[in-house]
Wavefront OBJ file of the C-alpha trace (Angstrom):
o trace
v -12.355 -7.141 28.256
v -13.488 -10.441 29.060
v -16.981 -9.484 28.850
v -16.512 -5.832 30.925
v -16.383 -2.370 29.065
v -13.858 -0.677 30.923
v -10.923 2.324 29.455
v -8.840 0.751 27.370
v -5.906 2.181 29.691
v -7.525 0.453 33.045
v -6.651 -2.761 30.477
v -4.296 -5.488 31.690
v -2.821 -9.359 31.073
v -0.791 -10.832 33.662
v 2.303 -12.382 32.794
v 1.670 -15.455 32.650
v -0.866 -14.995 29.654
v 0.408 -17.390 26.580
v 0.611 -14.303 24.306
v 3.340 -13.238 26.088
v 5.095 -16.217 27.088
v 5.171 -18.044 23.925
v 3.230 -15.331 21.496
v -0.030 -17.410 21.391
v -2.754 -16.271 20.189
v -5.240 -15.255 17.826
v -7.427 -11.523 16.607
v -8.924 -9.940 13.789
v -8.862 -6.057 12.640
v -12.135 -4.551 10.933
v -13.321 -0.983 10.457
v -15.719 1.285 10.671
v -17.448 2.980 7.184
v -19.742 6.006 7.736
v -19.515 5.225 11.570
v -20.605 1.440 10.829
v -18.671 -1.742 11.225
v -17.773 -2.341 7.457
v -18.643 -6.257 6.351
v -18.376 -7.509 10.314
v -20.210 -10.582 9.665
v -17.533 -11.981 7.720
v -14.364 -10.675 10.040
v -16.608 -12.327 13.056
v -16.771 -15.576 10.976
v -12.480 -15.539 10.035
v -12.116 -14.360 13.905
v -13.725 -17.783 14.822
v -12.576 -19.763 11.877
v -8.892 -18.757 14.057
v -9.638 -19.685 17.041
v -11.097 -23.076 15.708
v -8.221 -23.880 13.903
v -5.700 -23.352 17.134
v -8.245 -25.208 19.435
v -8.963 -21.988 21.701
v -12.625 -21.545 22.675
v -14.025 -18.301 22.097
v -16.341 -17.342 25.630
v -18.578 -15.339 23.680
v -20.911 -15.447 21.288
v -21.355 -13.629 17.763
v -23.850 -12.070 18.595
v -23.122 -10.945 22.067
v -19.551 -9.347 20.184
v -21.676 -7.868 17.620
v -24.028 -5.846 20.419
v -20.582 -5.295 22.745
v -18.616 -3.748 19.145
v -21.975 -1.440 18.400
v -21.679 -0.136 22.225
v -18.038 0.488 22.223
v -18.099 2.435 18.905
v -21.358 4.691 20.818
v -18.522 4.719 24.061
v -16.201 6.292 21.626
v -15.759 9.479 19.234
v -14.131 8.736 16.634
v -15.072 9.767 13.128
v -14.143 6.036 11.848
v -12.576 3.469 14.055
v -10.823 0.525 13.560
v -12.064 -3.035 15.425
v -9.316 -5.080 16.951
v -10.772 -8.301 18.502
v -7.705 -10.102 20.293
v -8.072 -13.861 21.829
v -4.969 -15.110 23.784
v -4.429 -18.503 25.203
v -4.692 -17.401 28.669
v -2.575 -17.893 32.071
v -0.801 -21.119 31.812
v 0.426 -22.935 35.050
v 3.887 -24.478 33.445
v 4.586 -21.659 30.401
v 3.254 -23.870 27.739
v -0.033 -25.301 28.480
v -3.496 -23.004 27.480
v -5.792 -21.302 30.236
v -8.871 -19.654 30.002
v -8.461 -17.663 26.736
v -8.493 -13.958 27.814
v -10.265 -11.789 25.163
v -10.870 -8.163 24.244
v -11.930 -5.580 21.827
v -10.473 -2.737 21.282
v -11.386 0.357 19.064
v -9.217 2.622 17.988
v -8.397 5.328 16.029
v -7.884 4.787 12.636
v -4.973 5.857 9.619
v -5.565 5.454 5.796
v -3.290 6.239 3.648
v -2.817 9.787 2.738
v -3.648 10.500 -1.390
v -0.489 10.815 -2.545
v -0.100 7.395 -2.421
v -3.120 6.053 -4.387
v -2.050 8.679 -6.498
v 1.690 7.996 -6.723
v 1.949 4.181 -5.372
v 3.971 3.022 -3.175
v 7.135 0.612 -2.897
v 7.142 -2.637 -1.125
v 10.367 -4.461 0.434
v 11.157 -8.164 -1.128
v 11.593 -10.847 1.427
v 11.737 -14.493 1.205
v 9.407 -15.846 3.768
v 6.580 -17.643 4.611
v 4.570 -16.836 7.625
v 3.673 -20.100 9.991
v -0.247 -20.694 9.749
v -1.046 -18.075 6.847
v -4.438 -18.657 6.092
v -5.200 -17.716 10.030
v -4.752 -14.328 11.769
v -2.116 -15.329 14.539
v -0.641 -12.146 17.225
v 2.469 -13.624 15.244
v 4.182 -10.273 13.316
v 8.251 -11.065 14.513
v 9.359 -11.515 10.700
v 7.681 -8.117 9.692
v 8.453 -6.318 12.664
v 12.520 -7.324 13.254
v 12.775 -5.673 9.661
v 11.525 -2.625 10.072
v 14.707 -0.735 10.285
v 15.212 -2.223 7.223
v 12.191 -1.354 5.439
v 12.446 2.057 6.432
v 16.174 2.282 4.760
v 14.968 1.061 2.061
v 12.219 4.127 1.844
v 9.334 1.165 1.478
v 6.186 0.974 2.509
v 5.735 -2.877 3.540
v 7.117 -5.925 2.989
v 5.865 -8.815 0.320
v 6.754 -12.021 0.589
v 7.781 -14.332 -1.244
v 9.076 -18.514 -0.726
v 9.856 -21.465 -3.102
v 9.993 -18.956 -6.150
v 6.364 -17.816 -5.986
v 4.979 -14.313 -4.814
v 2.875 -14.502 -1.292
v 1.399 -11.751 0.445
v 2.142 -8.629 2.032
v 2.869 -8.219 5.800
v -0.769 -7.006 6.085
v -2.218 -7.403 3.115
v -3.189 -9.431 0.286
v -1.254 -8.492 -3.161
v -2.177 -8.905 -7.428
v -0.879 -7.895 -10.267
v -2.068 -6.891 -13.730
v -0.907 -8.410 -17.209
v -2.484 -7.585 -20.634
v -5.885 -6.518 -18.232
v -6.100 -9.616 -16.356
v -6.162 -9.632 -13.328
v -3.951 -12.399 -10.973
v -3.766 -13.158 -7.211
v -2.165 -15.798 -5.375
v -4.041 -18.342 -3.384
v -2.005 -20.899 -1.414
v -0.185 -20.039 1.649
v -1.897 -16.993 2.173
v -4.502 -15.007 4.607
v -7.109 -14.887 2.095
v -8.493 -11.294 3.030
v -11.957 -9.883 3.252
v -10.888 -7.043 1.507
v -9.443 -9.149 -1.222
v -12.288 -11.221 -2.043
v -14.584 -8.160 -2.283
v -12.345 -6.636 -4.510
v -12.535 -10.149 -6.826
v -15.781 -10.062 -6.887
v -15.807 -5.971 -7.816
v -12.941 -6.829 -10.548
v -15.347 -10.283 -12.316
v -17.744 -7.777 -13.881
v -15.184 -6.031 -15.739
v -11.868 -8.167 -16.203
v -11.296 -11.848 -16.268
v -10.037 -12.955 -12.315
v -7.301 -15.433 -11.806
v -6.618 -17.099 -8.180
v -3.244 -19.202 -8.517
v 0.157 -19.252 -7.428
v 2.495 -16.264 -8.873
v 6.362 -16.859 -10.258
v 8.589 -14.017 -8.964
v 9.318 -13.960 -12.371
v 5.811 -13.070 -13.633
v 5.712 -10.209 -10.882
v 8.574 -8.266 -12.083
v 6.875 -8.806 -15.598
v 3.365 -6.972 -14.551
v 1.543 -4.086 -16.393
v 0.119 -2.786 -12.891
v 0.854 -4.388 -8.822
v -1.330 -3.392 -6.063
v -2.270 -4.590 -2.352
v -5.795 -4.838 -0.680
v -6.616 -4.771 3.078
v -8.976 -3.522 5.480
v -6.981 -0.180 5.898
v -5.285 -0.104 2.613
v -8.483 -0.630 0.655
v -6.602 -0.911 -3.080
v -3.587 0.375 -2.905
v -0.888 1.069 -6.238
v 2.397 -0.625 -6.371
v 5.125 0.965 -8.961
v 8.285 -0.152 -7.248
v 9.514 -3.506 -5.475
v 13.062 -3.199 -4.338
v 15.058 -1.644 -7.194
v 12.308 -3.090 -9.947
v 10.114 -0.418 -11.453
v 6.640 -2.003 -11.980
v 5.185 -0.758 -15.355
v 5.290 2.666 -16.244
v 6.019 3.394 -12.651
v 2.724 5.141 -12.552
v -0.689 3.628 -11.162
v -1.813 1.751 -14.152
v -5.887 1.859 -15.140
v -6.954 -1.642 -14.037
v -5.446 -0.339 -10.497
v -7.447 3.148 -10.826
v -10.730 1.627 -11.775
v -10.598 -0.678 -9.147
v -9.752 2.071 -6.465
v -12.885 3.757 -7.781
v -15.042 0.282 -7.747
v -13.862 -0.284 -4.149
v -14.937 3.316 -2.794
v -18.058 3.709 -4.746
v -19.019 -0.011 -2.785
v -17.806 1.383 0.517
v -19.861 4.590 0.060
v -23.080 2.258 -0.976
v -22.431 -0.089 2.008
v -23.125 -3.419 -0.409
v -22.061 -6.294 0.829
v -20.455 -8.510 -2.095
v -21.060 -12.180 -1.817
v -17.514 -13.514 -0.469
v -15.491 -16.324 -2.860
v -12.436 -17.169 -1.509
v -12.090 -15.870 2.064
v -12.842 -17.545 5.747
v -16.465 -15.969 5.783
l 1 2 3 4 5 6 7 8 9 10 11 12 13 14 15 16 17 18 19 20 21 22 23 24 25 26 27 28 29 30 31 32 33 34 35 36 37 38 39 40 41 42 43 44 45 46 47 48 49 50 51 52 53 54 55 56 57 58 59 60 61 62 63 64 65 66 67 68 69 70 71 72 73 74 75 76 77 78 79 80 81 82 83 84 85 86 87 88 89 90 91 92 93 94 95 96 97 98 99 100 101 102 103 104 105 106 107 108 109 110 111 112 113 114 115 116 117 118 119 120 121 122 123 124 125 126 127 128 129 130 131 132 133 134 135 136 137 138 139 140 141 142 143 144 145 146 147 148 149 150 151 152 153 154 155 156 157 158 159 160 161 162 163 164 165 166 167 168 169 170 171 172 173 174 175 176 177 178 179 180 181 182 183 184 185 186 187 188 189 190 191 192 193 194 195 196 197 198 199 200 201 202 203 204 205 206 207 208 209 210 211 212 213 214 215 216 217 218 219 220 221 222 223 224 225 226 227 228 229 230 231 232 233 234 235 236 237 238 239 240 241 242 243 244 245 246 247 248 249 250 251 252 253 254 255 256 257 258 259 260 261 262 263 264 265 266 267 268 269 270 271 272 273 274 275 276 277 278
């Protein structure tokens, strides 16, 4: 924290910070695969691309974050961790007006989802919404997180967006859908993932790619739905609200690419990124 390994419990903002006075600020999540930051490069390079864009200053350099991440992850035991790099706009005099940024890194333990649900898929809450400054990673979650009562009711897994008639995203993820074997993803007013553009890139040897904007009306027509993200890697989706996507089963386009996404993991490439902040 602020360029001092300490226990993440002996961690503290005053509250003054902007990230708690007015929710301002900026991180980035990444993960560990085979005990090694997974693609960290190109969550470093988004991580700055966020704090650019919302004129905070990050104190440290890439490469000095890059040495402090391998040392945390050798300060910890965990058989895979997640990375959570957090900026805030600091202690502000007046309640409005940026400090000096605070920043920290935190690793943690980390959750995938269990098998039954690449097996099974999952079912994703419909909400019209747009999140402010979507193609950043902003400490901003209220929309997702007021509705979680809500999303739990309705037995779903997440929430996907969706504004002005066209599909956007999930919460925390990036979604596409499946027709006749093509493969479609939407592109404006988005995050455009890490995860996602590997997975493009994965997809272009085997099925033709399309990155465009998505009619609610064309999801609820889909062969196959699924989500990528860090975490979620590619993940099915066979139900959104009452709608039953496809056969209600994970179609093949969605199992190949499950398979094409682990067998890069286990190889540790690093695809060329198209698309994304890196």
């Amino acid at each position: 924290m602020n360029g001092k390994i300490i226990k993440a419990k002996d961690a503290f903002l005053h509250i003054t910070d902007l990230a708690l006075l007015r929710g301002f600020g900026i991180f980035d999540f990444c993960r560990t695969q085979n005990g090694r930051p997974l693609l960290l490069d190109r969550y470093l390079t988004r991580f700055f691309n966020s704090a650019k864009y919302v004129d905070l200053g990050i104190p440290f350099s890439k490469e000095y974050i890059k040495d402090t991440i391998y040392s945390l992850l050798q300060n910890n035991s965990f058989e895979e961790s997640g990375i959570r790099m957090v900026m805030t706009g600091g202690y502000t005099e007046n309640g409005y007006t940026p400090g000096e940024p605070n920043f920290f890194i935190l690793i943690e333990k980390i959750n995938f989802p269990g098998k039954p649900l690449y097996d099974n898929g999952i079912k994703l809450f419909f909400l019209e919404h747009q999140r402010e400054l979507s193609h950043i990673k902003s400490i901003n979650y209220l929309t997702a997180i007021s509705i979680r009562n809500a999303i739990s009711k309705a037995e779903a897994y997440d929430v996907l967006y969706h504004y002005n008639g066209n599909v956007l995203e999930v919460s925390r993820s990036n979604i596409f859908i499946v027709r006749d074997r093509n493969i479609i993803t939407p592109i404006k007013n988005i995050l455009p993932g890490i995860t996602r553009s590997t997975v493009i890139n994965l997809a272009r040897d085997l099925f033709t790619v399309e990155e465009r904007e998505i009619p609610v009306q064309e999801l609820f027509q889909a062969d196959e739905v699924f989500m990528t993200g860090t975490t979620k890697r590619v993940l099915p989706v066979i139900k959104i609200d009452d709608h039953q996507i496809g056969t209600g089963r994970p179609g093949p386009v969605t199992k190949k690419l499950i398979a094409l996404y682990r067998d890069f993991e286990n190889s540790s490439t690093v695809v060329p990124s198209t698309g994304d902040q890196a």
